[in-house]
C-alpha positions as CSV (number, residue, x, y, z in Angstrom):
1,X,4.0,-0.7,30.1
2,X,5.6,-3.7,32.1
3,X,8.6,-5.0,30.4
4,X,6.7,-8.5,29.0
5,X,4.0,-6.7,27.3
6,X,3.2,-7.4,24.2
7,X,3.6,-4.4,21.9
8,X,2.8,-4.8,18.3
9,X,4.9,-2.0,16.2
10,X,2.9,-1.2,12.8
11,X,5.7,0.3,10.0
12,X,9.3,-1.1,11.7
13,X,11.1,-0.9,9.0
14,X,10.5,2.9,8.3
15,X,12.9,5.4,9.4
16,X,10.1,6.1,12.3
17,X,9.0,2.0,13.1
18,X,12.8,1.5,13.3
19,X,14.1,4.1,15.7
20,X,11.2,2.6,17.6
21,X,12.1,-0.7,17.8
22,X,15.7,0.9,18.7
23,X,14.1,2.4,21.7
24,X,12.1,0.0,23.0
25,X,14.8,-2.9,23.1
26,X,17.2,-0.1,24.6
27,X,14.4,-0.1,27.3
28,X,14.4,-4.3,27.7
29,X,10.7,-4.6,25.6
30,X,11.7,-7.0,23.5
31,X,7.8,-8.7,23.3
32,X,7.1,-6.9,20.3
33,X,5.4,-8.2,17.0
34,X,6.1,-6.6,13.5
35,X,4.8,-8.0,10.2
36,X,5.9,-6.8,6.8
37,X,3.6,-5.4,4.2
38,X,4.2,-7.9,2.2
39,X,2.8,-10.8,5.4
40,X,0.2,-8.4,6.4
41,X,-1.3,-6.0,4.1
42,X,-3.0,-3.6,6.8
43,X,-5.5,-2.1,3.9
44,X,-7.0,-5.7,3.5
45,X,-9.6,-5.5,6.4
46,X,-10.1,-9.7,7.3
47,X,-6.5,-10.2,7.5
48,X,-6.1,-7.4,10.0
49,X,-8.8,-8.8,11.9
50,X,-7.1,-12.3,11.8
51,X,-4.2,-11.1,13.1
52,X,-5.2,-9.0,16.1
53,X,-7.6,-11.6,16.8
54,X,-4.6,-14.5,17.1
55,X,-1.6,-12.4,18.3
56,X,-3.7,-10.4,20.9
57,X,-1.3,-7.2,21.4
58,X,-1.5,-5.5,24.8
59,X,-0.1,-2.2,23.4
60,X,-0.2,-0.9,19.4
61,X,2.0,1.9,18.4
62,X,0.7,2.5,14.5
63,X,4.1,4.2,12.3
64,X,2.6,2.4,8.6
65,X,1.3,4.7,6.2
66,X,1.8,5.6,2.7
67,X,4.0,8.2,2.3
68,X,6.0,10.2,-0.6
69,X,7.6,13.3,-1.0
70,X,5.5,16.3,-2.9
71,X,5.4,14.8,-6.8
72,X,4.2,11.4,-5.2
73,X,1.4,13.0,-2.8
74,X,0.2,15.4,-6.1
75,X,0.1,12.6,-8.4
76,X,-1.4,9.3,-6.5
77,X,-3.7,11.2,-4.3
78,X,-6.4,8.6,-4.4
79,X,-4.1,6.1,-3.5
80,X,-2.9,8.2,0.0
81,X,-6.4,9.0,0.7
82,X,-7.0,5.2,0.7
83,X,-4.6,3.2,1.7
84,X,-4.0,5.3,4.7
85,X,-7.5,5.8,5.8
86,X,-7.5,1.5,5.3
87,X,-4.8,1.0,6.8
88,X,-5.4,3.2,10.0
89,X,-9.4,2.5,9.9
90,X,-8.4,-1.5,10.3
91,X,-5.6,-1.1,12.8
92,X,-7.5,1.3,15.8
93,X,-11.4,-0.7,15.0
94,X,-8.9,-3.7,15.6
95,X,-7.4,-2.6,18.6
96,X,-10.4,-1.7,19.7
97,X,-12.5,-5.0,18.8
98,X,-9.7,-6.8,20.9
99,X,-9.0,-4.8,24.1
100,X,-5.4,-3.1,23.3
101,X,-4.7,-1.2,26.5
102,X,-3.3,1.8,24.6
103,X,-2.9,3.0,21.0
104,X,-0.3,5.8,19.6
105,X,-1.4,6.9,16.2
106,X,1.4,8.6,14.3
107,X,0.7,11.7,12.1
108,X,2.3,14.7,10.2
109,X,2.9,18.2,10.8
110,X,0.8,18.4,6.9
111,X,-2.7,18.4,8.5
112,X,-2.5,22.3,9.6
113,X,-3.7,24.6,7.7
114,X,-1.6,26.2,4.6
115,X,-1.4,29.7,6.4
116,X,-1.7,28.7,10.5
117,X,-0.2,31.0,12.5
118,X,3.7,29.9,13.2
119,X,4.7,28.6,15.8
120,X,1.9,25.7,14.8
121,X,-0.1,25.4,17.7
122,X,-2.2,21.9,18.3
123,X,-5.3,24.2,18.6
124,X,-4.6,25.0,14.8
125,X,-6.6,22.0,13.4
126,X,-9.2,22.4,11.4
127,X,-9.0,26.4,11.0
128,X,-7.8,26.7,7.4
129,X,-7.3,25.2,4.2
130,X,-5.0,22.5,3.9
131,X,-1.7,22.6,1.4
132,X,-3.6,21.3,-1.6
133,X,-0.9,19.5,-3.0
134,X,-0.8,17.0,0.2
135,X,-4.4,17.5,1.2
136,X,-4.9,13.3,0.8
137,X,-2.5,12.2,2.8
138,X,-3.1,15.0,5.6
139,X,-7.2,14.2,5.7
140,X,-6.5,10.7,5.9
141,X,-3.7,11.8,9.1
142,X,-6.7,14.3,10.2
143,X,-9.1,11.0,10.1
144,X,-6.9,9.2,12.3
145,X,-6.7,11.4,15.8
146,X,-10.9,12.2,15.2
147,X,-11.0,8.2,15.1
148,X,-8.4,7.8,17.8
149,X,-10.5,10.7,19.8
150,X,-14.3,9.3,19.3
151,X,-13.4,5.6,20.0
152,X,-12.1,7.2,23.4
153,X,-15.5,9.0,23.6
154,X,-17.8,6.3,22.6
155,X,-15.5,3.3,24.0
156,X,-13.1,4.4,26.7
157,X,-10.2,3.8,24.4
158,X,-7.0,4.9,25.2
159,X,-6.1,5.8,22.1
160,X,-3.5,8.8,21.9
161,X,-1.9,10.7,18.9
162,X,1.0,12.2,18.3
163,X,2.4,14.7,15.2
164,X,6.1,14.5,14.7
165,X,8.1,17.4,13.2
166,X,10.4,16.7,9.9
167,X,12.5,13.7,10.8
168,X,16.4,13.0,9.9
169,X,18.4,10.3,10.8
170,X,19.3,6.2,10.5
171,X,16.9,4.6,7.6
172,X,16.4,8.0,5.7
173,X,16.1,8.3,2.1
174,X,19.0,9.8,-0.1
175,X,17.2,9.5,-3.3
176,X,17.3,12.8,-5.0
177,X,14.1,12.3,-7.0
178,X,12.4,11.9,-3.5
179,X,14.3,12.6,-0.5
180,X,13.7,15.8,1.6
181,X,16.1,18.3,1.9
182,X,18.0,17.6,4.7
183,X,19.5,14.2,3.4
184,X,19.4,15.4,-0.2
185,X,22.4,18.5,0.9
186,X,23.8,16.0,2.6
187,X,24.2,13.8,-0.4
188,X,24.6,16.7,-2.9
189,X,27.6,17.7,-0.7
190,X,29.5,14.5,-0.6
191,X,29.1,13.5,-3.8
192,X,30.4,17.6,-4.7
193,X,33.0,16.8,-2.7
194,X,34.3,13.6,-4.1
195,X,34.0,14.4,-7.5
196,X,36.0,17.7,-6.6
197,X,33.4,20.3,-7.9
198,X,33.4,24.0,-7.3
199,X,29.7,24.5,-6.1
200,X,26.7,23.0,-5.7
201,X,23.2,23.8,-6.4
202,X,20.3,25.1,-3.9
203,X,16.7,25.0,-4.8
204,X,15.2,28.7,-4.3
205,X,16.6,31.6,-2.4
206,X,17.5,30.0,0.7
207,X,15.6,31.9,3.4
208,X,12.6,29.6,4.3
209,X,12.4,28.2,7.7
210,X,12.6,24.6,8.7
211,X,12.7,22.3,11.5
212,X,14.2,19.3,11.8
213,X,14.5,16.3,14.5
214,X,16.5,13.3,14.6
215,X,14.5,10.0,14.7
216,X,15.9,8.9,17.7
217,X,14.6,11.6,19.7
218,X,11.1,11.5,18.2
219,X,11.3,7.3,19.2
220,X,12.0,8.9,22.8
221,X,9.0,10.9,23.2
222,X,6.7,8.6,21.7
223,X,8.2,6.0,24.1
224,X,7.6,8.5,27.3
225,X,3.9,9.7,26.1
226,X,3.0,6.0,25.9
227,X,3.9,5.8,29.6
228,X,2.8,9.7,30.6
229,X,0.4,11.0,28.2
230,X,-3.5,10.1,28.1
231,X,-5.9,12.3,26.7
232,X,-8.0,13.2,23.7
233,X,-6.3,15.8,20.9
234,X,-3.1,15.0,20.0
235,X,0.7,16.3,21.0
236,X,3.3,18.1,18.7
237,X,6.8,16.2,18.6
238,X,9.7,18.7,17.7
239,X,12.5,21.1,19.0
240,X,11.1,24.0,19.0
241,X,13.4,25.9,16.7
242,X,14.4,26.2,13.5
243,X,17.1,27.1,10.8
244,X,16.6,28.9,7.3
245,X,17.4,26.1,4.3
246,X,20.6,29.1,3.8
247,X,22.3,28.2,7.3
248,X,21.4,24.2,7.0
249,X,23.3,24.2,3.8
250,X,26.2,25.7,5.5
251,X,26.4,24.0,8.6
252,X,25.9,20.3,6.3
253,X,28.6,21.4,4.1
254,X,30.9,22.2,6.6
255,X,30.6,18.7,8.3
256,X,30.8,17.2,4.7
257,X,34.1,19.0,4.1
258,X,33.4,20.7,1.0
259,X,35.3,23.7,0.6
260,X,33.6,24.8,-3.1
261,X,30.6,27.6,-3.2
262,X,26.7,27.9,-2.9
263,X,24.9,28.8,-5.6
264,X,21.0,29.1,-5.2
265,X,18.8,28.8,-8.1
266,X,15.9,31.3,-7.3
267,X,14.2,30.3,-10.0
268,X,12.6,26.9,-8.2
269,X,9.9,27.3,-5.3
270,X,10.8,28.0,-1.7
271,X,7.7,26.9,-0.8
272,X,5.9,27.7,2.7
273,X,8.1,30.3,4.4
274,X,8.2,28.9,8.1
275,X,7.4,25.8,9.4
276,X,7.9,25.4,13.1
277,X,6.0,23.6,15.7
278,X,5.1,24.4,19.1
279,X,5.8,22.2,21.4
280,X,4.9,23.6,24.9
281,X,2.4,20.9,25.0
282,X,5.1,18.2,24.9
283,X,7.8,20.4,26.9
284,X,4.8,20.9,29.7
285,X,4.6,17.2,29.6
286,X,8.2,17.0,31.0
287,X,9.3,15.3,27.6
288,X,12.5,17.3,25.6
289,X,14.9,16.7,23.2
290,X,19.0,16.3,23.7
291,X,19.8,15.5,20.0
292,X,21.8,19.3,18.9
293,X,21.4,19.6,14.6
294,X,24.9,20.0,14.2
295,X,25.6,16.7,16.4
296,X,22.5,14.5,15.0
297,X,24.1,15.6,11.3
298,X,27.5,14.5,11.9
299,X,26.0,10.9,13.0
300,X,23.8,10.4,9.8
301,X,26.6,11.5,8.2
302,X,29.4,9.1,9.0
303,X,26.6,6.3,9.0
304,X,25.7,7.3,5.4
305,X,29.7,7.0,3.8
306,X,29.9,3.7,5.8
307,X,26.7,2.7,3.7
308,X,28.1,3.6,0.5
């Protein structure tokens, strides 16, 4: 990508769309157009096609979608089947239609299979069942790289996808209705910590698996697979390694500063046991990560009591 092109970034103001935007400004791109959802309602198919058809992007990196956290995907699942097929259906036909040079369609570690093999292998799709309780949003992500892979049949499309990991870091959610773990401990320890309790409260027994990546490092290896990567399937974006929900806890409240107790309530779900990807694909690729948990942690960390 030359420095002047024009790259149009779809979802900057997510905690994904933004650590983008960091990255490619860090890199001197600073050609890039953005639209709200409230200027440009990417489910609405016309307006799509007004806009690609005036702002003529060379490059489209696609981070919108609908997303939620478990109760949301249960309850609205006609509206994330939808709206994301929409929304990704308008923006690649688009980019198509008007010549982008290259496309990066962003997914979720949700479209394998409820009981793939760990570490989750790219060559996993489409083996199993899916997790029912998010199967919407992970056919409509599923949708996406088959589009992304038969306009490149049928049209010579460059059109690439990539499936990031869980995600921490600047722009993440702290609600505790809907956040996911990671920023939840980290405000369930603070707030533990100023009011000057003796313990606080995990969900289930602690010993499920999880991996986590900061943002900044996932806006890295999208920006070097838009510059290295070109081919049909898709790439896994992660570190490679995980840490049981037990250890996390530990490590979070030790950079919190709370000096009360864990308790774990074994009485709520642990959910799947292991979630890990495998990303010898992206490593092979010459892309890997340099954010450390402990170090990416402490960042979010003294960003989020600045914020408060």
């Amino acid at each position: 990508m030359k420095k002047d092109a024009k790259i149009y970034l779809a979802g900057h103001r997510g905690m994904v769309g933004s650590a983008i935007m960091r990255k490619l400004e860090a890199e001197d791109f600073h050609n890039i157009i953005t639209r709200t959802s409230g200027e440009l309602d990417l489910r609405i198919q016309l307006d799509v096609e007004s806009f690609f058809s005036s702002e003529k992007p060379d490059y489209v990196i696609l981070a919108a979608a609908k997303v939620g956290g478990i109760i949301a995907n249960n309850t609205y699942r006609a509206e994330f089947l939808y709206d994301n097929l929409m929304i990704q259906n308008n923006v690649i036909h688009q980019s198509y239609v008007n010549n982008v040079k290259k496309l990066m369609f962003l997914g979720s570690s949700c479209i394998y299979p409820k009981l793939a093999p760990q570490p989750l292998r790219e060559d996993a799709l489409l083996t199993g069942l899916l997790e029912s309780t998010n199967e919407p949003y992970a056919i409509a992500k599923i949708a996406g790289i088959k589009m992304c892979d038969a306009y490149r049949d049928q049209y010579g499309c460059d059109f690439i996808s990539v499936m990031p990991t869980n995600l921490y870091g600047p722009n993440d959610n702290y609600d505790l209705k809907n956040s996911h773990v990671l920023p939840a401990l980290i405000r369930k320890f603070h707030e533990a910590k100023v009011d000057g309790n003796k313990s606080v409260e995990i969900w289930g027994t602690g010993s499920p698996l999880r991996e986590f990546m900061h943002v900044d490092d996932l806006a890295a290896a999208c920006f070097y697979l838009m510059q290295n990567f070109s081919e049909a399937g898709f790439v896994n974006i992660g570190v490679g390694k995980d840490i049981s929900i037990k250890d996390l806890a530990i490590l979070i409240k030790d950079i919190v500063g709370f000096e009360g107790a864990l308790t774990f309530d074994t009485s709520k779900p642990d959910g799947t046991p292991r979630k890990l990807m495998d990303v010898s694909k992206l490593e092979n690729l010459g892309f890997t990560y340099k954010i450390e948990l402990a170090e990416g942690i402490k960042s979010v960390y003294e960003s989020y009591v600045k914020g408060l």
